[in-house]
C-alpha positions in Angstrom: 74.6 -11.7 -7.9 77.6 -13.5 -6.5 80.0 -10.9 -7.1 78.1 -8.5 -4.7 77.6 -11.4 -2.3 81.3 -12.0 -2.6 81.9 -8.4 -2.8 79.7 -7.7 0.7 81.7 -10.7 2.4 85.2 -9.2 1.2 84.2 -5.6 2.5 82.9 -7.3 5.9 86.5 -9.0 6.0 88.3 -6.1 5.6 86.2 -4.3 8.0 86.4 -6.6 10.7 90.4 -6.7 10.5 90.6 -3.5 11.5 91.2 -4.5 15.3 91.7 -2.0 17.9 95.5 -2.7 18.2 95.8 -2.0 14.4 94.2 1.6 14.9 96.0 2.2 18.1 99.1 1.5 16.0 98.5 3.6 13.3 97.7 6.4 15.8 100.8 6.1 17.8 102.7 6.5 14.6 100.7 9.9 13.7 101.5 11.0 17.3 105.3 10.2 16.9 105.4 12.0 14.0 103.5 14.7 15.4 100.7 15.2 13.4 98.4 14.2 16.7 99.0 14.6 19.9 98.6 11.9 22.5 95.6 14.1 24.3 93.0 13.5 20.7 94.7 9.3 20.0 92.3 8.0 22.4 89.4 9.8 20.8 90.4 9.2 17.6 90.8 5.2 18.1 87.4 5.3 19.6 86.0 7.0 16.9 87.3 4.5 14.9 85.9 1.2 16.2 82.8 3.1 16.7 82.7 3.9 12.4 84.0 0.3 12.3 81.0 -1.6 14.1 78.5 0.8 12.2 80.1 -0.7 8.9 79.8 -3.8 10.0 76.3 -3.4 11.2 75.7 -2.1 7.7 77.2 -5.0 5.4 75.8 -7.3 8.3 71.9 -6.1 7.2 73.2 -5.3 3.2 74.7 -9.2 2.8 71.0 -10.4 4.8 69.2 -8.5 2.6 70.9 -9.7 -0.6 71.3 -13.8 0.8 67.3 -13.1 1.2 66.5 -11.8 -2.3 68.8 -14.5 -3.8 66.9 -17.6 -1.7 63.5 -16.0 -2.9 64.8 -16.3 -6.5 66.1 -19.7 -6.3 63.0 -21.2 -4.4 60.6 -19.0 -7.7 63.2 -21.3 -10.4 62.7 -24.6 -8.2 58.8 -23.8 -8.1 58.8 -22.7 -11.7 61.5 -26.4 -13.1 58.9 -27.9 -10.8 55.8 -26.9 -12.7 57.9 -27.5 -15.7 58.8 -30.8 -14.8 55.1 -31.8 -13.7 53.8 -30.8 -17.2 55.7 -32.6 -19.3 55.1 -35.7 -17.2 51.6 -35.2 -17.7 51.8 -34.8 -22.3 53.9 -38.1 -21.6 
């Protein structure tokens, strides 16, 4: 269960560094080399944040969802030791 936490949070990271500057940079180098020209770069770096904010909207809901399921376990062992604990106190 922490490795995918850990896992969502590293994908998020890597995600989020994906600034604009960093695709307009790799985009200028695929125009100078000429595999695009400069007319589709714009489209294609806003095409790319675009894909970038829905990833991040979907590890954004994906790490909630698995933070949620992993309180709801903890708080069921709390309630459970807490039982636990209660009995025995009481055969003492």
């Amino acid at each position: 269960m922490k490795e995918t936490i850990r896992d969502i949070f590293l994908m998020g990271v890597g995600a989020a560094s994906l600034t604009r500057k960093k695709a307009e940079n790799t985009v200028r180098a695929l125009v100078k080399k000429g595999i695009l020209d400069n007319k589709q770069s714009g489209e294609i770096i806003n095409r790319m944040m675009r894909e970038k904010a829905k990833i991040q909207e979907r590890l954004k809901k994906e790490g909630t969802a698995e933070v949620r399921k992993t309180r709801k376990k903890i708080s069921k062992d709390i309630n459970s030791l807490t039982r636990n604990l209660a009995k025995k106190r009481i055969k003492l």
